[in-house]
C-alpha positions as CSV (number, residue, x, y, z in Angstrom):
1,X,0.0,0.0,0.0
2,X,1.3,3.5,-0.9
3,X,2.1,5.4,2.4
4,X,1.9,8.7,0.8
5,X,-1.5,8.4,-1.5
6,X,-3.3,10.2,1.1
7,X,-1.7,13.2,1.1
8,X,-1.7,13.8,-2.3
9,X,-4.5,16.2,-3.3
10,X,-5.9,17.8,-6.5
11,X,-4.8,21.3,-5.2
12,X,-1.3,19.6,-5.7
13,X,-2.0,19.3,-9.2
14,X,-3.7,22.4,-9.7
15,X,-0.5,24.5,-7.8
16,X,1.8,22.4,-10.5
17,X,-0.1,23.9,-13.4
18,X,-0.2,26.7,-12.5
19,X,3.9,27.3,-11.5
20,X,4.2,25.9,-14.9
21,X,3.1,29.7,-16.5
22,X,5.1,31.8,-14.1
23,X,7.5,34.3,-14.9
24,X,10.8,34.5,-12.9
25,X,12.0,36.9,-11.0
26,X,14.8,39.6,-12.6
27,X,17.8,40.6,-11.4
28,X,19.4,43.3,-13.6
29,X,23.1,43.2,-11.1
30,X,26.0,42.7,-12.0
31,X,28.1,39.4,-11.2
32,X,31.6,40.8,-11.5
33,X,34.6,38.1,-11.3
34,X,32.2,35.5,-9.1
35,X,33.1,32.4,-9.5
36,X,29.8,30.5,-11.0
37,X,29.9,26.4,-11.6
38,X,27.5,25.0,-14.0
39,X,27.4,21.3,-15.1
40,X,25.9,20.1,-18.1
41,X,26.4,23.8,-19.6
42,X,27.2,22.5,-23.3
43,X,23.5,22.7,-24.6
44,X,20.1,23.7,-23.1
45,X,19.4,25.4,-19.4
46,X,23.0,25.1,-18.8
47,X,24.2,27.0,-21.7
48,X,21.9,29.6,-21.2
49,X,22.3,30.0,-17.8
50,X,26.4,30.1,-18.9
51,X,25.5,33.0,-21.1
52,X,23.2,34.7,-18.5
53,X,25.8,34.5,-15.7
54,X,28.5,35.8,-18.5
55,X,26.9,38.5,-19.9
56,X,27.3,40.0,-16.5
57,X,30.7,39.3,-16.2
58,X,30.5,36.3,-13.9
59,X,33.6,33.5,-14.3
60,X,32.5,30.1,-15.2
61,X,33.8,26.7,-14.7
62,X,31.5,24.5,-16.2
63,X,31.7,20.8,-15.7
64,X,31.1,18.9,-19.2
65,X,31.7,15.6,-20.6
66,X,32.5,16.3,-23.6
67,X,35.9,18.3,-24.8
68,X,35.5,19.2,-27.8
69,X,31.9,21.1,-27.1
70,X,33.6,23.0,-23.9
71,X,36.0,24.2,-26.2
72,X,34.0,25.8,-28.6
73,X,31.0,27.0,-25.5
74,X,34.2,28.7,-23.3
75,X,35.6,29.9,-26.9
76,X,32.3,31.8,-27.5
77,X,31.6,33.2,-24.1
78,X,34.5,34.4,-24.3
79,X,34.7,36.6,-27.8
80,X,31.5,37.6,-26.7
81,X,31.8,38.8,-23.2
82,X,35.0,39.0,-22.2
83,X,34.7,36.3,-19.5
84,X,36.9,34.0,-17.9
85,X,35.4,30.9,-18.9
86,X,36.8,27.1,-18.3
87,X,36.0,23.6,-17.8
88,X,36.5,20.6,-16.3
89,X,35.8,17.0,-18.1
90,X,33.4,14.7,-16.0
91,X,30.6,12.2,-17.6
92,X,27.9,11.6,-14.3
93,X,27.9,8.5,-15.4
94,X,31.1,7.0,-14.4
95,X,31.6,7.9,-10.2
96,X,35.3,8.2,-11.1
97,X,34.7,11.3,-13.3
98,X,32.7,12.4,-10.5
99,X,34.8,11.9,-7.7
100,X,37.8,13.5,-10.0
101,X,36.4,16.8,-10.4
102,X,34.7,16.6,-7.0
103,X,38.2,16.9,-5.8
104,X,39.4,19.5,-8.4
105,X,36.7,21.6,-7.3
106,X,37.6,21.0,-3.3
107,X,41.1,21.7,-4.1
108,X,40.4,25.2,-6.0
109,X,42.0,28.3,-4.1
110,X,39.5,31.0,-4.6
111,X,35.3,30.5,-3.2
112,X,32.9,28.9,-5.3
113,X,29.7,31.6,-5.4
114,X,27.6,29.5,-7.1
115,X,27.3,25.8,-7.9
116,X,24.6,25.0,-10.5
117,X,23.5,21.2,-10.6
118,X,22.1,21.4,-14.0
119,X,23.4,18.1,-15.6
120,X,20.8,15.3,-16.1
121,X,19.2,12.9,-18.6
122,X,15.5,11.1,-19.0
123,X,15.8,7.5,-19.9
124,X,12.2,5.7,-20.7
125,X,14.3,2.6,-20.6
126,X,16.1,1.3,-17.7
127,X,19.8,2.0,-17.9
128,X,22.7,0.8,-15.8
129,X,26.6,2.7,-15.9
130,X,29.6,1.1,-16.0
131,X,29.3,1.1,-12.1
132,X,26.3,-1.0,-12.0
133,X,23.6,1.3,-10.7
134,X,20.6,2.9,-12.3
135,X,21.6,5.8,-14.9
136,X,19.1,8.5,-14.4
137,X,19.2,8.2,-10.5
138,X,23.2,8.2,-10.7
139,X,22.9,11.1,-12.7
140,X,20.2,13.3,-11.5
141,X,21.2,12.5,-7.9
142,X,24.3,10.6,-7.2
143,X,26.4,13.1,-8.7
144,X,24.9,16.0,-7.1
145,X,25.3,14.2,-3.9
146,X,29.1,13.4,-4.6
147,X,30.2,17.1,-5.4
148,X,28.0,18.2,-2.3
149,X,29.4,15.9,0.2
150,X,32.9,16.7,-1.1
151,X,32.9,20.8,-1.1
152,X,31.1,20.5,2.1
153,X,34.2,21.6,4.1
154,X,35.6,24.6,1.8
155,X,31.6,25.8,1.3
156,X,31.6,26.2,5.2
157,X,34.6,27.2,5.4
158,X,33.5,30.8,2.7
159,X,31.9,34.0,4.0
160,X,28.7,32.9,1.4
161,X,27.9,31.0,-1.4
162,X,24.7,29.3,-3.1
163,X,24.0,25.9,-4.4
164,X,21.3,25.4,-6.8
165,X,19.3,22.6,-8.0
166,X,17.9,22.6,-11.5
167,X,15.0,20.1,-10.6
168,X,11.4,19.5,-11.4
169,X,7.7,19.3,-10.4
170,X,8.2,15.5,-11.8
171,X,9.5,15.3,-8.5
172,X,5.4,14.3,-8.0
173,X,5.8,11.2,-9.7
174,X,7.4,9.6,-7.2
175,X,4.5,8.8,-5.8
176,X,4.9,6.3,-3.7
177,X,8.5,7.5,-2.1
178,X,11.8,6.4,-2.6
179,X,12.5,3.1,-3.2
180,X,15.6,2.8,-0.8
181,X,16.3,-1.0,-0.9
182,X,15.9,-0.7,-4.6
183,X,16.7,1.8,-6.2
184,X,18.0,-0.1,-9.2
185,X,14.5,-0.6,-10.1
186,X,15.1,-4.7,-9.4
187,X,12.0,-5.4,-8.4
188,X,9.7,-2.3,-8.9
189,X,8.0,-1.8,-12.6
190,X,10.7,1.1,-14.4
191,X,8.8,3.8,-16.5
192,X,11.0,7.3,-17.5
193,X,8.0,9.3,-15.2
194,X,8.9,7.1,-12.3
195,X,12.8,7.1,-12.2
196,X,12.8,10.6,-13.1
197,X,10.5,11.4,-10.5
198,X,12.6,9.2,-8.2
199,X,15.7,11.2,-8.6
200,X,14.2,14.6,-9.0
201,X,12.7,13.6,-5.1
202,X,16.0,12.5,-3.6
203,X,17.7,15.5,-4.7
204,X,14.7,17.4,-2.9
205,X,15.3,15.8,0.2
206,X,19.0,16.0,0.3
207,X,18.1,19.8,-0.3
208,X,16.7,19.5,2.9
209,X,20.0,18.2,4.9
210,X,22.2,20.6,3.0
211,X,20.1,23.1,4.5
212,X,20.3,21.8,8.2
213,X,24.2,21.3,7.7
214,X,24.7,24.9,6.6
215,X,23.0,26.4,9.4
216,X,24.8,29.0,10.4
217,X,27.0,29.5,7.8
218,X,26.5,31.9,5.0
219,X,25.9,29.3,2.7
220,X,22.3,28.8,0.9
221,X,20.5,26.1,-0.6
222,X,17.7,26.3,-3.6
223,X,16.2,24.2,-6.2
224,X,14.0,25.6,-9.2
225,X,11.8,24.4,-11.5
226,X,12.2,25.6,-14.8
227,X,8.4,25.0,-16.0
228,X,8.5,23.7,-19.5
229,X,11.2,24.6,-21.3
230,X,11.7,23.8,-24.8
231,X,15.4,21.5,-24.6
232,X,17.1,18.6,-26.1
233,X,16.3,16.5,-23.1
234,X,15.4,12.7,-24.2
235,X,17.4,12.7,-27.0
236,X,18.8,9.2,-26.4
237,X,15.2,7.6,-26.2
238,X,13.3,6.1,-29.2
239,X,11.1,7.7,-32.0
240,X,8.3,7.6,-30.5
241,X,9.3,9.4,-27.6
242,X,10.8,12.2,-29.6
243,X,7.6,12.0,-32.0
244,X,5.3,12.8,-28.4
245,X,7.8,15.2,-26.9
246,X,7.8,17.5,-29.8
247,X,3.7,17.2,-30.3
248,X,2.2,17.5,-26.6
249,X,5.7,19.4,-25.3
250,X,7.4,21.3,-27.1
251,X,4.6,23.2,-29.0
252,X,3.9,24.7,-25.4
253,X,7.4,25.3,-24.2
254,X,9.0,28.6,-23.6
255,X,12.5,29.4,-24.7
256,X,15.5,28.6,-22.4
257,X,16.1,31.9,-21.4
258,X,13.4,31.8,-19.0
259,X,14.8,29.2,-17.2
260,X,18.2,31.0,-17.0
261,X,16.5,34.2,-15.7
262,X,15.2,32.5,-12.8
263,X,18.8,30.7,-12.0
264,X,20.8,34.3,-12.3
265,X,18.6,35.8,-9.8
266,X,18.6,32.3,-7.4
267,X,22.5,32.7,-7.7
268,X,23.0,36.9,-8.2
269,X,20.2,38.7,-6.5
270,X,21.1,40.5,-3.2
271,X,17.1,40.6,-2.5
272,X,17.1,37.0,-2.7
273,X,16.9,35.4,1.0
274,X,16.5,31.8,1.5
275,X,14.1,30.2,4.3
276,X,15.3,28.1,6.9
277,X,15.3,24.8,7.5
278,X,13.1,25.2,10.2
279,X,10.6,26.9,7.7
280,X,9.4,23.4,6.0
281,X,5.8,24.2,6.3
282,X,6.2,27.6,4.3
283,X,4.3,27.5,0.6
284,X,7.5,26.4,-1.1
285,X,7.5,23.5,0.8
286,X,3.3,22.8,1.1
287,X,3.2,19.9,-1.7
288,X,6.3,18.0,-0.7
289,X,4.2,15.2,1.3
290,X,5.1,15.5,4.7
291,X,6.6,11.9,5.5
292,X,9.3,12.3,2.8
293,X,11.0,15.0,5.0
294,X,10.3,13.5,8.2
295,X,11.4,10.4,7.5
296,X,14.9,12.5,6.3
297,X,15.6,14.2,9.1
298,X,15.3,11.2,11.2
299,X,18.1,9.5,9.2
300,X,21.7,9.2,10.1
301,X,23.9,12.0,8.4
302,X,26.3,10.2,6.3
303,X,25.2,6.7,6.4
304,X,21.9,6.8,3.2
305,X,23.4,9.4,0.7
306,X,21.4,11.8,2.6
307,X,17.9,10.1,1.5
């Protein structure tokens, strides 16, 4: 029986349709010589939230896999704004990549003023990496987790900083939790909805305990949903997925710029102010059932990937 299905409501629904219209906030400041990291920032949000954060003369280190498409993004941003622009190679689906640049990144002299998890795929068929384990959740999650855990130190250690989450109101269906003891999808029916939702959830919740951690500290801690934004997400899935995507979605989607608005005033706004921990029960928090951060915050730190 599904532990959740009574606190699900049609107001949840309703609330999700209705975000998916909204406008984002604008911030017209400057980002001067901050350092902003971006994975994924070769194509879609994360290349236009590259040009956003470049444009007003941020510094990026964006986090890629492939060389060849840094090259030519960094080359660009810079001709066009003058920006310090680099990279560093890591594909989120091998946890050595990961791990590697975790420890680049933890090892860098100056602070980190924003870290941007933007990378992530959508599989509609069950995947498993090189390292055995389920490829959207090791993607959309475990990486995330792995650079978090790793810059948790120097991030405490800075006057400030932000971390932002590029996730997704899919996070709804997950609707009957998290999976823990599998969450290879070994014994629960896989569908793209459900392991997207899955990871989208977990990366919620560890949200949560990155909050609690960096109590405190000047250190802040947001996810956003970019609403639906026309991208090259699903790209690796079949015909018929790309035939569906393009009819019901992308006829309605907005242009990526939207969702890179919204992520430059997350990471660049002075106005912007973050609730505490403490503050689950405030309206940003309303349709994220109840038991899913309960059950959280009663877990040992360090011992479930925060989940």
């Amino acid at each position: 029986m599904n532990p959740y299905l009574k606190q699900y409501q049609w107001s949840n629904i309703f609330a999700m349709i209705h975000n998916l219209g909204l406008d984002p906030k604008i911030c017209t400041a400057d980002f001067h010589h901050h350092l902003v990291v971006i994975t994924g920032a070769t194509s879609g949000i994360g290349y236009a939230a590259a040009r956003k954060y470049a444009s007003h003369g941020a510094d990026l280190l964006l986090i890629n896999r492939n060389e060849q498409k840094s090259e030519e993004v960094c080359d660009a941003l810079r001709k066009e704004f003058q920006t310090n622009c680099t990279y560093l190679l890591a594909d989120f689906s091998r946890l050595s990549d990961v791990h590697a640049a975790a420890k680049r990144l933890a090892a860098l002299d100056g602070k980190i003023d924003v870290l941007i998890h933007n990378a992530g795929l959508y599989l509609t068929k069950k995947t498993r990496t090189e390292d055995n384990l389920e490829a959207v959740f090791q993607t959309n999650y475990l990486s995330t987790f792995i650079l978090n855990y790793s810059l948790l130190e120097k991030l405490k250690a800075q006057t400030s900083g932000r971390i932002l989450f590029v996730n997704s109101e899919a996070y709804r269906f997950a609707v009957a939790g998290l999976h823990l003891d599998d969450l290879s999808w070994n014994r629960h029916p896989y569908s793209g909805l459900k392991s997207y939702g899955a990871a989208k959830l977990a990366q919620l919740l560890s949200m949560i305990k990155l909050t609690e951690l960096y109590q405190g500290t000047g250190i802040t801690v947001n996810a956003m949903h970019p609403g639906n934004i026309k991208t090259n997400s699903g790209q690796n899935n079949g015909w018929l997925y790309k035939k569906l995507k393009s009819i019901l979605v992308d006829r309605s989607a907005r242009p990526m710029d939207v969702a890179a608005e919204a992520l430059y005033y997350l990471g660049a706004s002075p106005n912007w102010s973050i609730f505490p921990a403490s503050s689950l029960t405030s309206p940003r928090w309303r349709n994220l059932p109840r038991r899913h951060w309960t059950e959280v915050r009663q877990k040992p730190y360090g011992k479930s990937a925060w989940i």
